[in-house]
N, C-alpha and C positions, 0 to 999 in steps of 0.2 A: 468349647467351641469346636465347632465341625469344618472340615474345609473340605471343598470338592475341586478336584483336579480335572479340568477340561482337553484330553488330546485331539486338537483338532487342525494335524500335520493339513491339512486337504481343504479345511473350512468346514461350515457346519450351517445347516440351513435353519431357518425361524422356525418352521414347525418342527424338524432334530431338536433340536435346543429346549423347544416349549414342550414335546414329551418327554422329552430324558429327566426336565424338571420334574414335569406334574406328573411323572411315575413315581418319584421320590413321594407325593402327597399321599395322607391317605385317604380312603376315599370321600368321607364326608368334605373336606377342604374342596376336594374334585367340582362339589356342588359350590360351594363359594363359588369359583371360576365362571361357570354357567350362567349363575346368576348376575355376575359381573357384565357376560356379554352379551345379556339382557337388556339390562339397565342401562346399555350404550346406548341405544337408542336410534339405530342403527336397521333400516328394512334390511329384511333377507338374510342379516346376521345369523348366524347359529356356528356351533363348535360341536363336533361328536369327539370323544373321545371309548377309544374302543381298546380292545386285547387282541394284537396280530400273532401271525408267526412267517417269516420273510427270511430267505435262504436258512431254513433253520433254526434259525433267534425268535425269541419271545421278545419280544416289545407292543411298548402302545404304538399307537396312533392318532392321530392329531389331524383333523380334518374340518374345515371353516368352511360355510357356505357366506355366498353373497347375493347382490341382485344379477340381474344380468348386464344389467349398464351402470356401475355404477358411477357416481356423479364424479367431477374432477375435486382433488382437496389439497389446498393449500397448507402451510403450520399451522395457520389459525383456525382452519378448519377441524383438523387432527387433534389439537392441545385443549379446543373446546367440548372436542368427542368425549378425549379422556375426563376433563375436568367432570363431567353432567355423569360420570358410571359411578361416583358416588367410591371410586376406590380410596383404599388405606391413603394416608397420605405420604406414604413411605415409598409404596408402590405408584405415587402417582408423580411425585419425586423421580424415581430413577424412570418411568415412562416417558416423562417430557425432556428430564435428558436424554434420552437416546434420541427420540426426534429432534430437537433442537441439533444436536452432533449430527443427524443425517441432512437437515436443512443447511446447517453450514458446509458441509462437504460439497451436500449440489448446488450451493450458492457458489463455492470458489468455483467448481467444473465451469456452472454457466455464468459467470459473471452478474450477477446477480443479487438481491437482498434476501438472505435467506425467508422472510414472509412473502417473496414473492415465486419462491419455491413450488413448482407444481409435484406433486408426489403423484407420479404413477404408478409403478405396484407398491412401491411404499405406503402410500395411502389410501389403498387398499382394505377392506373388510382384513382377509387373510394377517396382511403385514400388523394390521391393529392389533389385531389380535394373537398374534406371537410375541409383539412386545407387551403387550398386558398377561400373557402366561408367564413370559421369564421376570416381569416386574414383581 
């Protein structure tokens, strides 16, 4: 078994986290992902992933389009996105847990039920899709 050690003294953002992953893939797996966020079902969707270099360092890059408006989405909106992408069911698993955990957070913030949760950049094209990279 392999373990990976994350230092992230400062925090770390969803598309950090979702290249530092899918640079670990190689690249035929790459194409799974793609097609993943295809299969979402999703106008305007798309993910490039590309080869940078930024002060120096080699890294990927991880880059989502969307629409330009895209519409408001509740949990139920978000957990039906994921279900309909036709992913592993492992990764669809730890997907809905993390949403679920963010819906409960912004449900204590606003006093709220977490399905009554609006996701703003969280339910987002972008945010989907960094938690369907690190799932």
């Amino acid at each position: 078994m392999r373990i990976l050690y994350l230092d992230c003294a400062a925090g770390i953002a969803g598309d950090m986290l979702a290249a530092a992953l899918i640079d670990l893939l190689p690249e035929d797996d790459r194409a799974d992902l793609r097609a993943a966020v295809d299969r979402l079902g999703l106008e305007g969707a798309g993910i490039e992933i590309r080869r940078v270099t930024r002060r120096g360092f080699a890294a990927l890059d991880v880059v989502t389009t969307d629409q330009p408006d895209p519409p408001a989405r509740h949990l139920p909106d978000v957990l039906g996105i994921l279900r309909g992408a036709g992913l592993e069911p492992d990764a669809l698993a730890v997907a809905t847990e993390m949403f679920e955990r963010l819906a409960a957070a912004e449900a204590r913030v606003h006093g709220v039920e977490p399905e009554r949760v609006h996701f703003h950049e969280v339910g987002a094209v972008d945010s989907i899709l960094d938690v369907l990279a690190v799932s």
